[in-house]
N, C-alpha and C positions, 0 to 999 in steps of 0.2 A: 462403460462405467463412468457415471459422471461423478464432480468433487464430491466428496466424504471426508466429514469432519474424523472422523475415523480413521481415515489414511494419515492424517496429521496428527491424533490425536498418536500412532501408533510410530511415527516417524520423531516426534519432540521425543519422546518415552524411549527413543532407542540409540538418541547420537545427539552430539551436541550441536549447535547454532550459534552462527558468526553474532559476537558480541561488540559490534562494533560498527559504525551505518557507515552506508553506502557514500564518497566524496561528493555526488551532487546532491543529494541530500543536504549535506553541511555544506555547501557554496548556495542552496536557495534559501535555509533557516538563518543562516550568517548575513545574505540580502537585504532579506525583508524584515529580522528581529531582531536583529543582534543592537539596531540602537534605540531601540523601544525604551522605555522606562518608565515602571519597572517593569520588566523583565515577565513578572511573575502573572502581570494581567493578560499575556498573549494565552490564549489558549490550541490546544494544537490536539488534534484528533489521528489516530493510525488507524486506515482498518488493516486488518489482518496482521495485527501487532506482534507476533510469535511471541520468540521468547525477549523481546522488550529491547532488542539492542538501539532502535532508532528513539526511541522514547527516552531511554537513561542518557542518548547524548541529549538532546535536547531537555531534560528534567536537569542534567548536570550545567547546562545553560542557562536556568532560573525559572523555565518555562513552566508551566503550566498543563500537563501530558494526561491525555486520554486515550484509551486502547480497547478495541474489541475482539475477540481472538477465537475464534472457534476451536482452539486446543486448549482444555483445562490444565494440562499438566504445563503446557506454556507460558501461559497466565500468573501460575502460582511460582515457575520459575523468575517471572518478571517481578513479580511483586517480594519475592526473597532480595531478589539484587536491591532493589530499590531501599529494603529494610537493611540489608548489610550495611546498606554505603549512605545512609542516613537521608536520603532522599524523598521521604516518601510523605515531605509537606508536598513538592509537586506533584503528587497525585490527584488530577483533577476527579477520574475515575477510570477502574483499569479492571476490564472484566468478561467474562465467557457469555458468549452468544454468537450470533452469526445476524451479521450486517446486511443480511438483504431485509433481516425482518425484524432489529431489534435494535435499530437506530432510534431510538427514543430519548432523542436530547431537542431542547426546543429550537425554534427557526430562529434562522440571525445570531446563532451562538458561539460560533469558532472563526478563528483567526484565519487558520489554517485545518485543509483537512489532504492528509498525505496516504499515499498507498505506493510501497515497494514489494512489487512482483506477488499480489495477492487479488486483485479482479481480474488478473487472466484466467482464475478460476475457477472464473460464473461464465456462462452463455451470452451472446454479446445483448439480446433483448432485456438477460435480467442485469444484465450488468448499466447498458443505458434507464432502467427506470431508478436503478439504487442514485447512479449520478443525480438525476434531478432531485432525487432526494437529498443529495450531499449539498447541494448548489443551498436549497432550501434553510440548511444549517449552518450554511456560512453569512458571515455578517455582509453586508454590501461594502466589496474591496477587498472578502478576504480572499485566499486562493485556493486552489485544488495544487497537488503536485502528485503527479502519478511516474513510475517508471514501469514499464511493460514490456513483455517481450515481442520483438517483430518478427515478420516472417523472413523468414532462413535461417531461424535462429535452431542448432543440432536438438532433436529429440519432437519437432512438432511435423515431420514427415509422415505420410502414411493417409490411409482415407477417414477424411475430416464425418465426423459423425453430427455435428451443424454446422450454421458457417464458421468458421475458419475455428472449428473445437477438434480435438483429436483426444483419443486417451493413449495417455502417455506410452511406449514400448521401451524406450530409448533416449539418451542424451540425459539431460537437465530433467527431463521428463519423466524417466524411471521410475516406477512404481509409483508415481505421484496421482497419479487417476488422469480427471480431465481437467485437458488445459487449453487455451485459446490466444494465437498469434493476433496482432495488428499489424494491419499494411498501414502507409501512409495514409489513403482513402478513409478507411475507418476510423481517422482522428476526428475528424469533424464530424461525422456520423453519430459517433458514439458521445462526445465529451463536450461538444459545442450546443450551446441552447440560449434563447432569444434573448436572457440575461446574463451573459457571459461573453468574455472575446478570449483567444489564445494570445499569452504573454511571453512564454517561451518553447520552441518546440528544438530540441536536441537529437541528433543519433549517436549512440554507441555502440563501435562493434570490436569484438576481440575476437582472438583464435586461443585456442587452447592447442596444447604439446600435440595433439591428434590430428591437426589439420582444421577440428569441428569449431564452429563459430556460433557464436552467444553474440546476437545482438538486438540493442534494447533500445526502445522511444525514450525519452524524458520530457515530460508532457507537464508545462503549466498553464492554467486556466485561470481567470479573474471573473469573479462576482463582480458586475458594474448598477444593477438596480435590483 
């Protein structure tokens, strides 16, 4: 079973999701824009923007927020918050589709384009062609910031049905369909290309109350031509 927007569409519809981003997240947006000015010209791209909680921090930042989210019921949860809490001049645009084939914003256009725990997804082939499309959309200088999960991380065990894809049984994995580990080797494989260099590359690992371990790349990239 590979990803389905379906599985997601059926998971926002049945539980709620953490409203509130991830801390490297908010230590690479505090980096690189927090002394911009104004504030409002950074423009900043999420794929797989769920239900909008890294967008509202950085919208509540001054920023400038764009989202593509292949769950409709995610999307319009995102765009409620943004209307409750008066937010929603930073809506650059915040909308349902699926980012392998409905990136249609023009080249040289974002500051930033971020992705937490959303192209471990895709397959690692579709996932390297969407990148060079992202590279394409970002301005010269701006970044890519990816968190992804590595391998040994609980729930990607089991016989991988492409390179390093499993569909989920177990762990973080659970009923999620298919997902895809990175080793350290596939950073460069996948994220590095003739016009880009790596700016920062991070590991996180934790254990959870069961012994099982969740651990995650923190991957940034720079547009340099």
């Amino acid at each position: 079973m590979k990803y389905s927007t379906d599985i997601w569409e059926d998971t926002f519809s049945k539980k709620e999701w953490g409203k509130y981003p991830p801390l490297a997240l908010v230590r690479f947006v505090a980096l690189n824009y927090y002394s911009r000015s104004p504030r409002s010209e950074v423009k900043i791209l999420e794929l797989g923007s769920g239900t909008g909680a890294n967008l509202w921090y950085m919208a509540k930042e001054g920023i400038t927020v764009y989202g593509i989210e292949g769950s409709s019921v995610a999307v319009e949860r995102t765009i409620k918050r943004f209307k409750d809490e008066n937010l929603e001049q930073n809506i650059g645009k915040i909308f349902s589709g699926n980012y392998c084939h409905d990136l249609n914003f023009d080249n040289n256009h974002f500051d930033a384009i971020i992705d937490i725990e959303s192209l471990y997804c895709n397959p690692f082939n579709q996932t390297k062609e969407l990148l060079s499309n992202c590279f394409k959309k970002l301005k010269v200088g701006g970044k890519l910031f990816s968190m992804t999960f590595a391998d040994g991380t609980w729930g990607f065990e089991g016989e991988e049905v492409d390179y390093h894809g499993v569909n989920g049984v177990d762990g973080i994995m659970k009923d999620l369909g298919y997902g895809r580990f990175t080793t350290k080797e596939d950073i460069e494989k996948l994220y590095l290309f003739p016009n880009t260099k790596l700016t920062n590359l991070e590991r996180q690992d934790r254990s959870l109350m069961n012994g099982k371990s969740i651990k995650e790349w923190i991957i940034e990239i720079e547009k340099i031509n």
